[in-house]
C-alpha positions in Angstrom: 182.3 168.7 229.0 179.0 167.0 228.2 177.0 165.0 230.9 175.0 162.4 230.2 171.2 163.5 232.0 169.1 162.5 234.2 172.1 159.8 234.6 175.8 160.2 234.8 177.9 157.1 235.8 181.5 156.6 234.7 184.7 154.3 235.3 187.8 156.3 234.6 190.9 154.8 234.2 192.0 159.0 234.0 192.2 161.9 236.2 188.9 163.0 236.9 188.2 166.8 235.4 186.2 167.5 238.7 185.9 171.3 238.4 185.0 171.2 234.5 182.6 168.0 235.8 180.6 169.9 238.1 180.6 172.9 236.1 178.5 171.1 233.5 176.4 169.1 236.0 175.2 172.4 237.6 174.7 173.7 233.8 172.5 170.8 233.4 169.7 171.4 236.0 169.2 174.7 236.1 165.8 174.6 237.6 167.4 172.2 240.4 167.2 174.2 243.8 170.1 172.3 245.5 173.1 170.5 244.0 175.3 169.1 246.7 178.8 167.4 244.9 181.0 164.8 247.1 184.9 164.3 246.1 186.8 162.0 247.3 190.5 161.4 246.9 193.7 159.6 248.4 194.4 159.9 251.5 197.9 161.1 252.5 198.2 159.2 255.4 200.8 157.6 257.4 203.3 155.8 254.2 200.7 155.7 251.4 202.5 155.7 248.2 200.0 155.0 246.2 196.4 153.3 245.8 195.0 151.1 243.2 191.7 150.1 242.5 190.0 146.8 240.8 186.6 146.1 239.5 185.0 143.0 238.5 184.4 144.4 235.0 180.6 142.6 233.9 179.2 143.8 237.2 180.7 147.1 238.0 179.3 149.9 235.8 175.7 148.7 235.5 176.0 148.4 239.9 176.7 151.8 239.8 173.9 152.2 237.2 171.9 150.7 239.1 172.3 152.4 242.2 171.7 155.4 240.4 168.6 155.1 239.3 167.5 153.9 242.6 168.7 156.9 244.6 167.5 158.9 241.9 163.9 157.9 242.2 164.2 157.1 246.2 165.2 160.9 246.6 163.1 162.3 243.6 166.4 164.1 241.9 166.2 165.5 239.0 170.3 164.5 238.1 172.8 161.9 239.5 176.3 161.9 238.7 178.7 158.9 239.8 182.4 158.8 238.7 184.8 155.9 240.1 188.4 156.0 239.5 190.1 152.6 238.7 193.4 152.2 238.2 196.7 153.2 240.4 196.2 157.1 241.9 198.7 158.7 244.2 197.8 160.4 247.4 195.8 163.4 246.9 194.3 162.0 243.6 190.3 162.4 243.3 189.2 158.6 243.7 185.1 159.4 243.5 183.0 162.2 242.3 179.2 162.1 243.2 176.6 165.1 242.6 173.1 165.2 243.2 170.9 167.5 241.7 167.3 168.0 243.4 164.6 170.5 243.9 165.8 170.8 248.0 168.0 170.7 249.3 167.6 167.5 252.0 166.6 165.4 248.9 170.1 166.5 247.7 172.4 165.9 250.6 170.6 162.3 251.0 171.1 161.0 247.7 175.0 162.2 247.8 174.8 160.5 251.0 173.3 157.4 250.1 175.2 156.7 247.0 178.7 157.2 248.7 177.2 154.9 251.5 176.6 151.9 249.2 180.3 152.9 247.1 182.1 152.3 250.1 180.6 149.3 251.2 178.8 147.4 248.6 180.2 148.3 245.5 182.2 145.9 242.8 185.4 147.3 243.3 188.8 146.1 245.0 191.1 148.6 247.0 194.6 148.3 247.9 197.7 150.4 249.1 201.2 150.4 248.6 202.9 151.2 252.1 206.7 151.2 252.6 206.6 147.4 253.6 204.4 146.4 250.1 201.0 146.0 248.8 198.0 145.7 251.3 194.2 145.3 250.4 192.1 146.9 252.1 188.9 146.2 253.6 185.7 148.3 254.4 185.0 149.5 257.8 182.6 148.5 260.4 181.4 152.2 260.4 180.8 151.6 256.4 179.0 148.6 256.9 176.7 150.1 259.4 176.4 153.8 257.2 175.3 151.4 254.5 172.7 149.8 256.8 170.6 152.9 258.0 169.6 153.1 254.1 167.8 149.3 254.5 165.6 150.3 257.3 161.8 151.5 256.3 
């Protein structure tokens, strides 16, 4: 599977191929000393059904580009990967798929950290679930809002 380097950043409106993904990121930066991946996927919880995600289309893909180029060169690593599922998922789907590639391993596990802080919270996409009783949209969480905020401070 290629990857696109030092940059990877991707809507799918597919299954994400997460092991074959982060098999070729890690091929890609061989001389990186850390390479920390994130996945995240539906949650099975309570009467999920399913989950469907929204994006404001002229906005969304160079956001995320953006914010990968900015971790990249606020955490000095040497590769950034950034998939976002749109599109209706059922629970235990992948939704996101983030990997930072670095020469240590803190500069790593920040930039995963920072770029799935500012997915959850700031990015251009709408969320919503289909429960027994209908559709319901949901919104971020304080705790989002404020895991976004600890990045803004000098």
């Amino acid at each position: 599977m290629p990857i696109g380097t030092p940059l990877d950043v991707r809507l799918a409106d597919f299954s994400l191929h997460v092991a074959d993904a982060v098999a070729s990121f890690e091929g890609a930066y061989p001389a990186a000393g850390a390479i920390v991946t994130f996945l995240g996927k539906v949650r099975p919880e309570g009467d999920v059904r399913a989950l469907e995600l929204t994006h404001y289309e002229p906005l969304t893909l160079s956001g995320m580009q953006q914010l990968a180029t900015d971790a990249a060169a606020r955490f000095q690593l040497d590769g950034v990967l950034v998939w976002h599922r749109i599109g209706r998922m059922e629970p235990g789907d992948p939704i996101v798929l983030v990997a930072a590639a670095a020469r240590h391993r803190r500069a790593a596990f920040e930039g995963a950290d920072f770029l799935m802080d500012h997915l959850k919270s700031a990015a251009w996409l709408w969320k919503r679930e289909l429960r027994g009783d209908g559709w319901h949209w949901i919104e971020p969480r304080p705790a989002d809002h404020s895991d976004r905020a600890r990045w803004l401070s000098p």
